[in-house]
Structure formats: C-alpha cells, structure tokens
C-alpha positions as CSV (number, residue, x, y, z in Angstrom):
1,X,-29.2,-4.9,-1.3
2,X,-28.7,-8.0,0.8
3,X,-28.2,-7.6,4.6
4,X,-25.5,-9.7,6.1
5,X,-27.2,-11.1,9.2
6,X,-25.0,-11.6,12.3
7,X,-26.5,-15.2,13.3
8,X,-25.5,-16.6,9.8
9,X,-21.9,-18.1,9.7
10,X,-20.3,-14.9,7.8
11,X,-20.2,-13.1,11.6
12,X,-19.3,-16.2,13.6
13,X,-16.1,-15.3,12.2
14,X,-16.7,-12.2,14.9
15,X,-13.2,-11.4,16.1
16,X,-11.7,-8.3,18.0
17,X,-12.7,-4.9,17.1
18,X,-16.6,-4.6,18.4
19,X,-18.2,-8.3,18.5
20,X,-19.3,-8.8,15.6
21,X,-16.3,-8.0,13.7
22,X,-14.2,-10.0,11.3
23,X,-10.8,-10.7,9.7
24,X,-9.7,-12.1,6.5
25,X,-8.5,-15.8,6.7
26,X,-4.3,-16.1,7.3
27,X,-2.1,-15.8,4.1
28,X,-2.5,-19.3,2.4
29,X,-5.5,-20.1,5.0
30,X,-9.2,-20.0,5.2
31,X,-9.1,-19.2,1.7
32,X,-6.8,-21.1,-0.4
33,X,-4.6,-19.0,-2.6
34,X,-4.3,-22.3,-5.4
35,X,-8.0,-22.1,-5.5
36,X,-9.0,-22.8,-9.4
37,X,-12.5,-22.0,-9.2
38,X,-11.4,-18.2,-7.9
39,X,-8.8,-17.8,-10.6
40,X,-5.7,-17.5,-8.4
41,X,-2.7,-17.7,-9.5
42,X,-1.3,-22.0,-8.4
43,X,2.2,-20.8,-6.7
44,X,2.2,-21.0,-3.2
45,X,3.6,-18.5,-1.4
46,X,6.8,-19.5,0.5
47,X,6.7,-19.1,4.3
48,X,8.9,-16.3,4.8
49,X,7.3,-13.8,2.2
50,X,4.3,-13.0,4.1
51,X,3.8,-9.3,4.9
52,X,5.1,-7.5,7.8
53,X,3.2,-7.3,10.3
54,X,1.3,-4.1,10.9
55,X,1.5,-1.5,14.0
56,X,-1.5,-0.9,15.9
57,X,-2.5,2.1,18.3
58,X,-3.0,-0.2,21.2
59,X,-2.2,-3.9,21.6
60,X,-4.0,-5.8,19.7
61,X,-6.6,-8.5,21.2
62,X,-6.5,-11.8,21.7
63,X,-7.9,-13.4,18.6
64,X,-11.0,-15.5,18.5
65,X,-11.3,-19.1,18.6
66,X,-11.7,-20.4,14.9
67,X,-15.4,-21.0,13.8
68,X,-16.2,-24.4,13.2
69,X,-15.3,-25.1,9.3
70,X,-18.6,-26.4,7.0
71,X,-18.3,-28.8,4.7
72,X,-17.7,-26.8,2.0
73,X,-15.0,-24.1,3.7
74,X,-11.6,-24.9,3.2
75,X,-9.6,-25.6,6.4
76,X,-7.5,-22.8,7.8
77,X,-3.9,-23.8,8.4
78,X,-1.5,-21.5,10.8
79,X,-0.4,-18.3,8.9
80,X,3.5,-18.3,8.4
81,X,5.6,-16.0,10.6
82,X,5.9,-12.7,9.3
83,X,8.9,-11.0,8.3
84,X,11.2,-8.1,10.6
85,X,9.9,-4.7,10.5
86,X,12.5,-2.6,12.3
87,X,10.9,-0.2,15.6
88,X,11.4,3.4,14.6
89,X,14.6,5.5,15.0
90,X,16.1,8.6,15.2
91,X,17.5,9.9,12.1
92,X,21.1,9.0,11.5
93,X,23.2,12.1,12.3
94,X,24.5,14.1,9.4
95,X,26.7,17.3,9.6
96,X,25.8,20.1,7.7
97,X,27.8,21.2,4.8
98,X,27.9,24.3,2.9
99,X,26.1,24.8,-0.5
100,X,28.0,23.5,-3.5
101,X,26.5,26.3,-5.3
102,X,25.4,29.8,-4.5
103,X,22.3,28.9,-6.7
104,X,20.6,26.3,-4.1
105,X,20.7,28.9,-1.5
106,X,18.3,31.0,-3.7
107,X,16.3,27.7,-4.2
108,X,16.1,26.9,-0.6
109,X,15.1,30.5,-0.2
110,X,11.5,29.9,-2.2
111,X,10.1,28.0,0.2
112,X,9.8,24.4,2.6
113,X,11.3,21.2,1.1
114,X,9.1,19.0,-1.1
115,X,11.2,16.5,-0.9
116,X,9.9,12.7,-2.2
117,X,11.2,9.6,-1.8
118,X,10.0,6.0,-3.6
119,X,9.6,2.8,-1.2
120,X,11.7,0.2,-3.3
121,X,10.4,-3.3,-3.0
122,X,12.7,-5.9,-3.9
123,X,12.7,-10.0,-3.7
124,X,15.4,-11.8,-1.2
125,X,18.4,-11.4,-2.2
126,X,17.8,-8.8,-5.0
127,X,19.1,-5.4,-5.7
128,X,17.5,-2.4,-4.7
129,X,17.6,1.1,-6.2
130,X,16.8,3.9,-3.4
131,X,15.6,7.1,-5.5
132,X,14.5,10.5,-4.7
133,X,13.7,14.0,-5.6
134,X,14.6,17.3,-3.7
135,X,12.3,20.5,-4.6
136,X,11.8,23.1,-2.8
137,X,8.7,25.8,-2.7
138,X,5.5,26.0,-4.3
139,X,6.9,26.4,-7.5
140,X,8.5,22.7,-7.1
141,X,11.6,24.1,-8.1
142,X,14.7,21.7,-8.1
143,X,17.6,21.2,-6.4
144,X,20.1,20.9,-8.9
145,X,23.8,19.3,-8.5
146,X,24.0,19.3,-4.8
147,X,25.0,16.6,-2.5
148,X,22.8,14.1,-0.9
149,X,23.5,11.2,1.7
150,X,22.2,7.7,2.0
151,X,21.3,5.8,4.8
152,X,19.4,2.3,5.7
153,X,18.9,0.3,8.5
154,X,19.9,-3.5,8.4
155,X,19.2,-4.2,12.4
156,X,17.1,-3.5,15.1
157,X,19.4,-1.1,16.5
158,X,19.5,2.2,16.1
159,X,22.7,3.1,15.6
160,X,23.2,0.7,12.9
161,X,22.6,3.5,10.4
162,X,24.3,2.1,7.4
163,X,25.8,4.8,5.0
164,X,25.6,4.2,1.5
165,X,28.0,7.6,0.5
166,X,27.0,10.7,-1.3
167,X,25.5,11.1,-4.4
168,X,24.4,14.6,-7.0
169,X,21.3,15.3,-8.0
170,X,20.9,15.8,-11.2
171,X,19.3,19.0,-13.4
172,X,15.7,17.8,-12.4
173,X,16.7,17.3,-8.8
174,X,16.9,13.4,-8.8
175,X,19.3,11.0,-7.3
176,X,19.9,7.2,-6.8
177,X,21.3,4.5,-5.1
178,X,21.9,1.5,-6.3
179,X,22.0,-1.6,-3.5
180,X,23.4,-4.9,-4.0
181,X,21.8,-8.4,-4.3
182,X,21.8,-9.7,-0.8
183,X,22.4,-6.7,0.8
184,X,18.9,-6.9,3.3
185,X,19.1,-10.1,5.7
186,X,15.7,-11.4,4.5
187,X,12.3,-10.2,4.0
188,X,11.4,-7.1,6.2
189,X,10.6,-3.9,6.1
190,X,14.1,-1.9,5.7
191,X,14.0,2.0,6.8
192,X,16.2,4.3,5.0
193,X,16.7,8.5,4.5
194,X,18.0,10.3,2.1
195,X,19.5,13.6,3.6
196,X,20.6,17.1,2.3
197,X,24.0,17.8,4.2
198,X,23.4,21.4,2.8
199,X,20.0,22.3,5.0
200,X,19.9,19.0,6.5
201,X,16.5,18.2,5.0
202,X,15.4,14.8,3.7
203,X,13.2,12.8,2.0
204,X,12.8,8.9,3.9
205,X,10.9,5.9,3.1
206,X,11.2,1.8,3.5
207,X,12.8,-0.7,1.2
208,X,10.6,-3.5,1.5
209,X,11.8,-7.1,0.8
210,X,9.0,-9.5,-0.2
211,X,9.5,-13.3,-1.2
212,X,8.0,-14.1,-5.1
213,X,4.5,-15.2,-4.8
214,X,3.6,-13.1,-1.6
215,X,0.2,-11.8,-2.0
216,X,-0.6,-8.1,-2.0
217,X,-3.7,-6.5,-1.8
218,X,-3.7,-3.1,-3.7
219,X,-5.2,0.7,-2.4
220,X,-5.8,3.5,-4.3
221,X,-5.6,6.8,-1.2
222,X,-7.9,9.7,-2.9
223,X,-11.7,8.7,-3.2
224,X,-10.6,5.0,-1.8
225,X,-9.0,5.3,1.7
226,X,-10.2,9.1,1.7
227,X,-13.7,10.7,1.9
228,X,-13.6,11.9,-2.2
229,X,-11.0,13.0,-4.8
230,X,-11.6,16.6,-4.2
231,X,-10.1,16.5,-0.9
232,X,-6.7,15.9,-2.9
233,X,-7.2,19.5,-4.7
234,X,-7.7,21.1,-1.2
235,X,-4.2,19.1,-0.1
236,X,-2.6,20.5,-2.9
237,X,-3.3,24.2,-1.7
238,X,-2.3,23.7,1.6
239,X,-5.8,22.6,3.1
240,X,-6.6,20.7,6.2
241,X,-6.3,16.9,5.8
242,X,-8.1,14.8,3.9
243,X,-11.5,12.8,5.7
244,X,-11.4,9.5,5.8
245,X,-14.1,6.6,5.0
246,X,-15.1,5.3,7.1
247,X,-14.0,1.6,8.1
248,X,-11.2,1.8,5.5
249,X,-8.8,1.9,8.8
250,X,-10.3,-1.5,9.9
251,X,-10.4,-3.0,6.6
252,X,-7.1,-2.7,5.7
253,X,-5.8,-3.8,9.5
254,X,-8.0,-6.9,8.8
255,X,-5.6,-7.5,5.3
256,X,-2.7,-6.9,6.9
257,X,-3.3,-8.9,10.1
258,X,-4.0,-11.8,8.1
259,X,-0.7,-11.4,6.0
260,X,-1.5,-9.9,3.3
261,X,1.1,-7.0,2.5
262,X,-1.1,-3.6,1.8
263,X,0.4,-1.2,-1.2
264,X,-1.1,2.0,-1.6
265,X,-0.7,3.0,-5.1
266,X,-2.0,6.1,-6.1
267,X,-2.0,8.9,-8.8
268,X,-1.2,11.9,-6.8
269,X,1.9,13.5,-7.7
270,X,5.7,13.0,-6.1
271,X,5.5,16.4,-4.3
272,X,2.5,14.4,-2.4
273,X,5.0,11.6,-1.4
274,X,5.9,13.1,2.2
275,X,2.0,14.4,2.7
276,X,0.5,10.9,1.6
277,X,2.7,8.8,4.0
278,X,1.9,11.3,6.6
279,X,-1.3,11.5,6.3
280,X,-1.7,7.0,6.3
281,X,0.4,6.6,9.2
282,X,-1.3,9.6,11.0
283,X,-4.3,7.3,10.6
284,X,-2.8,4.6,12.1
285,X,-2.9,2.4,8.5
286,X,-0.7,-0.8,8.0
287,X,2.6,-0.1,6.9
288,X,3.4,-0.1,3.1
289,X,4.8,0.8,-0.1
290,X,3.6,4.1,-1.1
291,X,3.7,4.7,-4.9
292,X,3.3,8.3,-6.3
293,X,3.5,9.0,-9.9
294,X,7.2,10.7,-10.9
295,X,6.2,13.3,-13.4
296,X,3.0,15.5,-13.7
297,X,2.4,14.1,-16.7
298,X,1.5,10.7,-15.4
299,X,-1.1,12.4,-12.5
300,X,-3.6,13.4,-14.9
301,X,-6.7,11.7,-15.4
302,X,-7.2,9.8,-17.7
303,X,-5.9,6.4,-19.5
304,X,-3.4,8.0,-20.9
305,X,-1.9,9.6,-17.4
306,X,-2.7,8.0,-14.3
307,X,-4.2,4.9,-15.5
308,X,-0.6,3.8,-18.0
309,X,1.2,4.7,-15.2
310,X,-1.0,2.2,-12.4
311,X,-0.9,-0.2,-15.1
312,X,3.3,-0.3,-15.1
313,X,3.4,0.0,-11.4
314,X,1.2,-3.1,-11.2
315,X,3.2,-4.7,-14.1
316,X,6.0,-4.6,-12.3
317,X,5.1,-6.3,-8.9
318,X,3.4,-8.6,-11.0
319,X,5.9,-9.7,-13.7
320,X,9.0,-8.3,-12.6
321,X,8.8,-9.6,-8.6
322,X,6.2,-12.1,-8.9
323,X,4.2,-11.1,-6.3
324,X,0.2,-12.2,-6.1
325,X,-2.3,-8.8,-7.3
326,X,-4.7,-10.3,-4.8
327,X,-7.3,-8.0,-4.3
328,X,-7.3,-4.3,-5.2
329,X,-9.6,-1.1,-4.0
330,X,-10.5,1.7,-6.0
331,X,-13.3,4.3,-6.8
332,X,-12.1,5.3,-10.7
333,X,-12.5,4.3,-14.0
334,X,-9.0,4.3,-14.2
335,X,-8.6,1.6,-11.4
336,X,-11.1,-0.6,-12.7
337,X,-8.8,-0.8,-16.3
338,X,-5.8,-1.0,-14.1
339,X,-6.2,-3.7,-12.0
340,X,-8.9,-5.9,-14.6
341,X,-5.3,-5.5,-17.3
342,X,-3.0,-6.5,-15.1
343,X,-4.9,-9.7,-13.7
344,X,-6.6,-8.4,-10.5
345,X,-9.2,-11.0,-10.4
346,X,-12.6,-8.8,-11.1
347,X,-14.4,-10.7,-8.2
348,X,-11.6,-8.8,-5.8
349,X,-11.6,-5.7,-7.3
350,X,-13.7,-3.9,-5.1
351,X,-14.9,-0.1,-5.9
352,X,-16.2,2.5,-3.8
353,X,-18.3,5.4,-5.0
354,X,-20.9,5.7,-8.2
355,X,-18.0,3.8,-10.8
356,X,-18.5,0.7,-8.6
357,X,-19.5,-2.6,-10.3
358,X,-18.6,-0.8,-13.4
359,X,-16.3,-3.2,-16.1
360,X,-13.2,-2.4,-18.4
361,X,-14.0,-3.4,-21.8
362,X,-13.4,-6.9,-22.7
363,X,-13.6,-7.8,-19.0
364,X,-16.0,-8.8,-16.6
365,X,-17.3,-6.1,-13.5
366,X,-16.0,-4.9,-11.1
367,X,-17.2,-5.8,-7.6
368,X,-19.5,-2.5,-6.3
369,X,-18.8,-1.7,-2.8
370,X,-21.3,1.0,-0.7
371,X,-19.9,1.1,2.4
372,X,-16.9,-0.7,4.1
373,X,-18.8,-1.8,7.1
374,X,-21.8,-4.3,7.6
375,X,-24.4,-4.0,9.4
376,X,-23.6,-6.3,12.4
377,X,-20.4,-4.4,13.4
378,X,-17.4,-2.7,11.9
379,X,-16.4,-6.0,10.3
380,X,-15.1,-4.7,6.1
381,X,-17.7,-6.4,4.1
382,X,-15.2,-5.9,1.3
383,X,-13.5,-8.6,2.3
384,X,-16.5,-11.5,2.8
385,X,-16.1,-12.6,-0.2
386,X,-12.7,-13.0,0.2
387,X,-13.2,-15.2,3.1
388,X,-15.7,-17.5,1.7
389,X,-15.2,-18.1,-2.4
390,X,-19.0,-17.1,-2.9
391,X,-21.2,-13.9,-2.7
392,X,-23.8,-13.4,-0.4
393,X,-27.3,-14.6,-1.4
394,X,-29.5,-11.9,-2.6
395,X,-33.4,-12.2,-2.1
396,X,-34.0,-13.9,-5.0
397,X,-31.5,-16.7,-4.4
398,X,-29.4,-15.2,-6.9
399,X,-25.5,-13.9,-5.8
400,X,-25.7,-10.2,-4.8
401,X,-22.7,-9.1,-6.2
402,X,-23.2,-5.4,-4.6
403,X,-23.1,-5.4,-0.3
C-alpha cells in the first residue's frame, strides 16, 4: 500500500484540524466539476445551490493560504456563498387535545413514540411534501386516524413557526403535507415538526432546498460512518450507541466545508429515523438529509430490499432534482450496485471494510478504502483523489488504487 508522504504536494494542502490536515477543493474549485477526463457530469452548478454550510463544535479555524497550483492542477476559484440554514429553536407551542379515539390511548399505552419523519429536498421554487409516521412501542404499532400538526420555519426567528393545519393519519399511521412551489425563500435548510396534539409527541426533520446541478456526496451510516453493521442489531434492541470510525467525522466536515451537501442514505428502517439523526448530530456530523427506508420490506439485505430501494432514492436526486451523485461511501455489496447504477462515478465510490474495491457487474471497481485517515495527520484520504484527478503512485509507478 502506498504511503502518502507529508513533504509531497498532497499534504501542502495542510489546513486546520492537526497540521498536516486537508480539505477537499471549494464546490466548482480545485477540482473542476466539468472535468471530462473524470466523467463529471458538464452542468455547472449555479452559485446559490451550494450546500449549507455545516455546524462545528468550536469555531472553526482560519483557513490556510492556498498551495501554490502546478502546472497540471486546475486553478481554484472562490467557492459560492452558501445557502441559509436557520439556528435552532424551540418547538412551536401546540395545545394538547384529547384523543379522537379511545383506541390511541391503548396504543400510546404500549410504549415510547417511534415516531419518523423524511427530510424532503426540493429545487427553488418547487413543491415539497412533509411526510411522516407515528408508532408507538416495540411492537411499532400505529397510530391510526388521529390528528397531527404541521409546522416550518421560513426565517431566522423563532417565532416564525409557520402552521401548515392539521392533518389524519391514516390506517398505517402516515400523514402528509403537501407545500407549494415557492413556498421556501431560496435554497436553505428549512426546519419543520410534525406534532401529536393528543400526547404532544412528534416526529421533526429539515426540508432542504437545493439548486439543480448542486453536487452531493453520498453516506451510507451502518458499517460506513459507524464501526460495523452489527452495531445496528444492538440499536435495534435498545443497546448503547453505535462506535464510530474513525476520521469519518473529519471526512465528512472536509465535504461539507468545501460545499458539497452530505446525504446520509441508509437501509435501516423508519422506526430508526429519530435514533439515526440523533445519533449523526450527537457526533457533531454536517447537517443533512437523512433517508430511511419506509417499509420493512425494503431494509432487508439484499438487491432485492435495501439495494432497489438506494437505487430509487439515488434515482430520484439524480433524475428527478438534478442534483450531481458526486462521490458516495459505502462498505456493502449493495452500495457498490447502487451508486455504480445510478452514475456514481466508480473512481469516487469509495468502500470501507473487506467489499472494498469490489465491482458491480458490467461496471468497473469500486475505489477500496482501509482507513479514513493518512498517515501524516487526520487529513480523509478518501478524498485525495478527489482533490487531484489522479491516484497516488504506487511503488511500481503504477496508480494505487487502494490507500
């Protein structure tokens, strides 16, 4: 395995986290996203689409001067201004209400609210659809025809709670609201909660509004961001927290600083919605959408579960918003299938874990990743490539395409 070494130019990119660190180049910078020789898509990205920018434990250092740029590096213009994200908020207040049916109170009665939520993402001046499910107990069992309110935030402040009325869930507990083109100011990161006036529980989430051609860099949670996909089982049964890998904090604060929005797609089930956001922001992750499957059916291994469903979910950001698969992170078969089908470039699909450097049939492999970190720091090696359009030279001058 090739050693980065920290005198080469990969680490003169050494920026804030522990001198010898490194971020990816600024959206539409450093690496240029019309690039034919990586197989990127040609749009550009307009200037208001690029990713919100992401909230970090402490302040966030000065960055580094730019290194100087070699003949063959593309020049790094200034990354564009990112869109709002709204500060946090109290919960908008909500009266409770009795029970529309005696029923619910038995269903409350089972056990604590697992309650999920979807994080809508939606194209300037696009509708929106806010949707959620209300469960309660370990049994998952349903609320059925009871009332739940909407609410989003348009503003910085916090009062501006905007109510989008009441509606019923249905016989498997779901309910929707439908939002307006134009109803969100612009791109940003929109708040919103869905509340149960009967127990005042909830289920909350962000609509996010991103411009077509914004690039998005894709995260699987369970075996990717975590320490391995048994961790999830333990989760599941009420376990302590997953472990994390390390330097898959830093690696996807060095996306998100750049621009790039993060989207954490994964195969865990809905009931896991709540738990998974928890556990990413606990962490201290960039903000983004978080996409659980909605039925059981679609959370089991396997092409025909987990991997149809990433497949539509990718589909849709893809073809239906137009936003840039830029790079994606796995550890499964099923990722590797995902992202090569629906155009992640196979030189930034990078996987973690024995499956790494693995292909999908009728594609080429994937990029194997051992560890997030390089040897000269904390910097993601994951993301050299991105930063350069070439692999690092193995010992016998040939591109290593394992770190």
């Amino acid at each position: 395995m090739h050693q980065p070494n920290c005198s080469l130019a990969l680490c003169l990119l050494a920026a804030s986290l522990a001198g010898c660190s490194w971020a990816p180049p600024p959206r539409g910078g450093g690496l240029h996203l019309a690039d034919p020789a990586l197989g990127v898509p040609a749009a550009a990205p307009a200037a208001s689409a690029s990713a919100p920018a992401a909230p970090a434990p402490a302040p966030a250092p000065a960055p580094a001067p730019a290194p100087p740029q070699s003949a063959s590096a593309p020049a790094a213009p200034t990354a564009a201004p990112a869109p709002a994200t709204l500060a946090p908020c109290p919960p908008p207040p909500v009266a409770r209400e009795s029970w529309r049916h005696h029923r619910s109170a038995l269903v409350v009665g089972l056990g604590p609210p697992h309650h999920s939520a979807v994080d809508p993402i939606a194209n300037p001046g696009g509708a929106a659809e806010l949707r959620g499910k209300f469960a309660y107990g370990s049994v998952s069992k349903d609320l059925e025809h009871e009332a739940v309110l909407g609410f989003v935030r348009r503003s910085e402040r916090c009062d501006d709670w905007a109510s989008l009325g009441r509606q019923l869930t249905d016989s498997d507990g779901r309910v929707s609201f439908a939002l307006p083109a134009g109803f969100f100011p612009g791109p940003g990161r929109y708040p919103f909660q869905l509340v149960v006036p009967g127990d005042l529980s909830g289920a909350g989430g962000a609509v996010y509004v991103l411009g077509r051609g914004s690039p998005v860099v894709v995260f699987d949670i369970d075996g990717t961001l975590t320490a391995g996909d048994a961790e999830l089982v333990g989760q599941l049964l009420g376990g302590p927290s997953p472990a994390m890998h390390v330097g898959a904090l830093e690696m996807a604060h060095a996306w998100a600083r750049a621009g790039y929005q993060p989207v954490f797609l994964t195969g865990r089930p809905y009931m896991l919605t709540a738990a998974s956001r928890r556990w990413l922001a606990e962490r201290g992750f960039p903000p983004g959408p978080v996409r659980t499957t909605d039925h059981i059916g679609q959370a089991q291994p396997g092409e025909h579960g987990v991997g149809r469903f990433k497949l539509a979910q990718l589909q849709e950001l893809r073809e239906g918003l137009g936003l840039v698969l830029f790079a994606a992170y796995g550890n499964a078969e099923t990722d590797i299938c995902a992202y090569a089908r629906a155009g992640v470039p196979q030189e930034r699909t990078f996987i973690i874990g024995p499956n790494g450097g693995r292909a999908c049939p009728g594609f080429a492999p994937s990029r194997a990743v051992r560890d997030y970190l390089i040897t000269c720091g904390v910097a993601p090696d994951a993301i050299l490539y991105s930063a350069h359009g070439e692999y690092p030279v193995g010992p016998d001058g040939k591109p290593d395409r394992q770190f």
